[in-house]
C-alpha positions in Angstrom: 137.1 100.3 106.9 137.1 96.4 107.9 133.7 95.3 109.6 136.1 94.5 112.9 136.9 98.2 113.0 133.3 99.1 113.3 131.4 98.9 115.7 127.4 97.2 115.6 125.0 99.7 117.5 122.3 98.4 119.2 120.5 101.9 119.1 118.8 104.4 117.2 119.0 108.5 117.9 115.4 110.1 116.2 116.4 113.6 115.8 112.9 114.4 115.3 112.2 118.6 115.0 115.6 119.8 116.1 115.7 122.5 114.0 112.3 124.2 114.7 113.6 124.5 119.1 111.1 127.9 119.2 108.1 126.2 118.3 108.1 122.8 120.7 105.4 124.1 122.6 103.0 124.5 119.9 103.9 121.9 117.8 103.6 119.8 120.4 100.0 121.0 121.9 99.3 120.6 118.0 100.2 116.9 117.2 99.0 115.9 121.0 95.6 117.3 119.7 95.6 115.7 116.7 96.5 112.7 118.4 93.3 112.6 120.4 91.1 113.7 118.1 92.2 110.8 116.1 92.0 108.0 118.4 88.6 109.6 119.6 86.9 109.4 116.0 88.3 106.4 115.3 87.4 103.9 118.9 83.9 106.1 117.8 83.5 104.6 114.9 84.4 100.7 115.3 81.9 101.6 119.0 79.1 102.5 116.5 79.3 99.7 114.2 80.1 97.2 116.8 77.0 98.6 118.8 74.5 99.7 115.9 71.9 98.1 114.1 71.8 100.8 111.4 75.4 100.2 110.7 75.3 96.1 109.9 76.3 96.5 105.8 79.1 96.0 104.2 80.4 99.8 103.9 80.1 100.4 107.0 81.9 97.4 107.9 84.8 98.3 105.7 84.6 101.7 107.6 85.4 99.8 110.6 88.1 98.3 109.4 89.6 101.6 108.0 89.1 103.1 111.7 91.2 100.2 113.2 93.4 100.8 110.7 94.1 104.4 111.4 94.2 103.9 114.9 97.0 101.3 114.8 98.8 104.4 113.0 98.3 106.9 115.1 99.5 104.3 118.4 102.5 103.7 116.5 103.6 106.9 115.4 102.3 109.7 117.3 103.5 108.8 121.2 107.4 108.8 119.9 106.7 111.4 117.3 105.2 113.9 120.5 108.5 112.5 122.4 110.3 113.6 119.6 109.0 117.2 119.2 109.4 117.8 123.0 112.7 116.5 123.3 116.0 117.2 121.6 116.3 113.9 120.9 115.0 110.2 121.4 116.8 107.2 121.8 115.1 103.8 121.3 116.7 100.5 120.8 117.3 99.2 117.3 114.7 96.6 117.7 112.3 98.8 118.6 113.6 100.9 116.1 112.9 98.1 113.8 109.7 96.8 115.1 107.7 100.4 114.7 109.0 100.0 111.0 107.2 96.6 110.6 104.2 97.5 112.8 103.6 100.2 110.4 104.1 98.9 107.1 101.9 96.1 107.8 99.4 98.6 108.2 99.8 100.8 105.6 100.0 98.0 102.8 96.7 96.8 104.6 94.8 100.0 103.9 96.4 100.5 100.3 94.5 97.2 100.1 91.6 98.2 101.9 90.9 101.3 100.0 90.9 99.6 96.8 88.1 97.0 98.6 86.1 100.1 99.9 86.1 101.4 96.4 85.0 98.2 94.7 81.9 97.7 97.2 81.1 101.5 95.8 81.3 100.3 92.5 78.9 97.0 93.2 76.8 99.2 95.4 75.7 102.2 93.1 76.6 100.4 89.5 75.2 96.6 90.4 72.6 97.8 93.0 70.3 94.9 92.5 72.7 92.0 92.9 74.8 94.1 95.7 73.9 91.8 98.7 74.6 88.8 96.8 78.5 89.5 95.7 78.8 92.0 98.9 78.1 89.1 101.5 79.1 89.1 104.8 81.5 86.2 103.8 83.2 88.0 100.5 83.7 90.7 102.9 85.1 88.5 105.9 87.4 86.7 102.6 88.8 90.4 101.1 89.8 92.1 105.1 91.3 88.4 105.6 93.2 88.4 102.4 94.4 92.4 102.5 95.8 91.1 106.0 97.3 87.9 104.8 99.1 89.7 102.1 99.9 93.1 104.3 101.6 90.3 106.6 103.6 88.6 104.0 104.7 91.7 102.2 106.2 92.8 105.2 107.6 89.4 106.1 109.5 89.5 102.9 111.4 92.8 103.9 111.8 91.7 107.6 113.5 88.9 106.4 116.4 90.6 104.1 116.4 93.1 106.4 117.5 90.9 109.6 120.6 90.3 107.3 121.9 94.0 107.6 124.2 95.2 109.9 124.2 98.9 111.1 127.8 100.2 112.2 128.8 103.5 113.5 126.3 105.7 112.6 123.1 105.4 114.7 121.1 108.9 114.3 118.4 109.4 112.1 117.5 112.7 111.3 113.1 111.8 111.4 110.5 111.7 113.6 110.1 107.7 113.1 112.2 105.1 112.3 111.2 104.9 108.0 112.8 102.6 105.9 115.0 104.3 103.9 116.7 106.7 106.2 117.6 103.6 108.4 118.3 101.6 105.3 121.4 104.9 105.2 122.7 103.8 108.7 123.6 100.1 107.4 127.0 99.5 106.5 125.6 96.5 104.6 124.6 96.0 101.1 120.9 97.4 100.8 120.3 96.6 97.0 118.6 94.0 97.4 116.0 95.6 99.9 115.6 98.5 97.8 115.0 96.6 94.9 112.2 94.8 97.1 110.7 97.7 98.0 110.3 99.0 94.6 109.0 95.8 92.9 106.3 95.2 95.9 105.1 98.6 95.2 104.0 97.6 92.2 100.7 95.0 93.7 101.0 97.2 96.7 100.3 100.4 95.3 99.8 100.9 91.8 97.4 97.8 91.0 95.0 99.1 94.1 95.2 102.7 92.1 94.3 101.5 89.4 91.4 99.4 90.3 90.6 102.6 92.3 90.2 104.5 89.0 88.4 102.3 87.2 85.7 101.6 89.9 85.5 105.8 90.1 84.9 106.1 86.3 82.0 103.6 86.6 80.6 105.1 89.7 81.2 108.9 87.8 79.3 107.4 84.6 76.6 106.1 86.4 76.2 109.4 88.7 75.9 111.3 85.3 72.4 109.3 84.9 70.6 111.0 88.1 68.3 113.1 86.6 68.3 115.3 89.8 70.9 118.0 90.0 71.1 117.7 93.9 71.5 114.3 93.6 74.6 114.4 91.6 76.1 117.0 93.2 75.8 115.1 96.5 77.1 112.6 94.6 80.2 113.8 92.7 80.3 116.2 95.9 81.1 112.5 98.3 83.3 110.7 95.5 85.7 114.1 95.3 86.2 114.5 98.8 86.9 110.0 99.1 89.4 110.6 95.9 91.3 113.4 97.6 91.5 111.3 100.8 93.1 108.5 98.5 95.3 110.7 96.5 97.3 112.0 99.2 97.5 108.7 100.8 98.8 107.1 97.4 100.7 110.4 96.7 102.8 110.3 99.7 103.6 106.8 99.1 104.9 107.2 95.8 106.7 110.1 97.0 108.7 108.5 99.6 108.7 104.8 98.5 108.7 104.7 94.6 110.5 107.8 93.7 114.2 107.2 93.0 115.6 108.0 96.0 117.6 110.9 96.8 119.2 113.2 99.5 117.3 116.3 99.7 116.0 118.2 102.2 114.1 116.2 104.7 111.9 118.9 105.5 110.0 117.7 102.7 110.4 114.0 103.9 109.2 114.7 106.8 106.0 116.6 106.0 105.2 114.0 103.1 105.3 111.3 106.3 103.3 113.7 108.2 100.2 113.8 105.8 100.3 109.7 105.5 100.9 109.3 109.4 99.5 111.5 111.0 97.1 113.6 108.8 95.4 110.9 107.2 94.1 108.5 109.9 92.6 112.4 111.2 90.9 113.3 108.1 89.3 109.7 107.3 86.7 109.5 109.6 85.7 112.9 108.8 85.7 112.0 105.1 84.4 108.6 105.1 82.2 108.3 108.1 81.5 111.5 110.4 79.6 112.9 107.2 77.4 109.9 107.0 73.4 110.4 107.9 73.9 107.0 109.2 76.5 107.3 111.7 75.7 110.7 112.7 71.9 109.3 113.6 73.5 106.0 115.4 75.8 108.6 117.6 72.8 110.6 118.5 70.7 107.0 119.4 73.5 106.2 121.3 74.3 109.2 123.3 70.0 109.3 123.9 70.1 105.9 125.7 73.1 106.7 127.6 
């Protein structure tokens, strides 16, 4: 068919949980749950190292940052995933449609960066204690959130740009509870090579150079926790770094999944789930893992709630 039979949409139909109608009620009480729990741990957290004393060093400030982080997800995803569950259908405009995308990969290549940072400072921290404050400044701190933004930003620049040059004709529906990449990439009647092949060589700084300074900072930290002569200390230890590593794995896991994976069209059942646990699961179970656990914050929170 000739581009002047077809016609340009201008919107996008998110199909969302069509095919689960007898459970909108739960699923819906469920992610609405999730959805404030998420943004309540979160605004927590960035509250109570804004406000606390305690809480001025460089993990914690990282922490922060990984709470802002998980919060822009959740208010980019969750209101039109909960429209979606509730609904048999959503329709949004393709440059909304287009926008989420953006908004949301700008974050997620910011904490791929960020977590590779967090795990460096726990490298410096427990393997280089005495010179910690000296490389962990609050400058070199300021320098690596500035830099994991500046190249989150231009990473996601690069795709905006090539993809600004596709058309979408026809088909408008998505069958998702977002608008991802490549299930829109499917609607466009253009050439996508190019993007694809984008996508697959930025995954390459974007995610497999931050694993792999994520497993070598681990090893160090694991060698070093083999040293404590007390058994309860290096239970605690390994006990923290297992429970930060699974966090991570899933994370990276569902990335590779979805974005690095050749892809193919199979059941999106198991799309959809795999873009559950990085969307909406994830920015849930961080604060839990990383920060709710912490002596430190949970002392701040009761100081604070005390004076109030």
């Amino acid at each position: 068919m000739s581009m002047k039979n077809q016609t340009l949409v201008s919107e996008i139909v998110l199909l969302g949980f069509q095919n689960l109608p007898n459970f909108k009620i739960p699923l819906f009480s469920l992610f609405l749950l999730i959805f404030i729990m998420t943004v309540w741990e979160n605004v927590l957290i960035i509250v109570l190292v804004s406000s606390s004393r305690n809480l001025q060093s460089p993990m914690y400030f990282f922490l922060q940052q990984l709470s802002v982080c998980d919060l822009l997800d959740s208010t980019i995803i969750e209101p039109i995933l909960l429209q979606t569950v509730i609904s048999d259908k959503v329709t949004i405009s393709l440059f909304v449609c287009t926008t989420q995308l953006h908004f949301l990969s700008v974050s997620e290549i910011y904490e791929c960066f960020l977590l590779a940072v967090m795990s460096y400072d726990r490298y410096v921290a427990i393997c280089i204690p005495l010179r910690y404050t000296s490389i962990m400044s609050h400058r070199v701190c300021v320098t690596l959130i500035f830099v994991s933004w500046l190249l989150s930003l231009i990473s996601v620049l690069i795709i905006a740009n090539i993809m600004a040059t596709l058309q979408f004709c026809d088909q408008n529906t998505i069958n998702h509870f977002f608008c991802d990449c490549f299930p829109l990439l499917e609607l466009s009647c253009s050439d996508t090579f190019l993007m694809q092949i984008t996508i697959t060589l930025q995954s390459i700084p974007v995610i497999f150079l931050p694993i792999i300074l994520i497993i070598a900072s681990y090893m160090c930290i694991a060698h070093a926790i083999l040293k404590i002569v007390s058994n309860t200390g290096r239970q605690k230890a390994f006990s923290t770094c297992s429970s930060h590593l699974a966090v991570v794995y899933m994370f990276y896991g569902t990335l590779i999944a979805i974005y690095v994976v050749p892809h193919r069209k199979e059941s999106q059942t198991i799309s959809k789930v795999l873009s559950l646990l990085y969307t909406v699961v994830t920015p849930l179970v961080n604060p839990l893992i990383y920060s709710l656990r912490s002596k430190d914050i949970r002392e701040s929170l009761y100081q604070l709630t005390t004076r109030r």
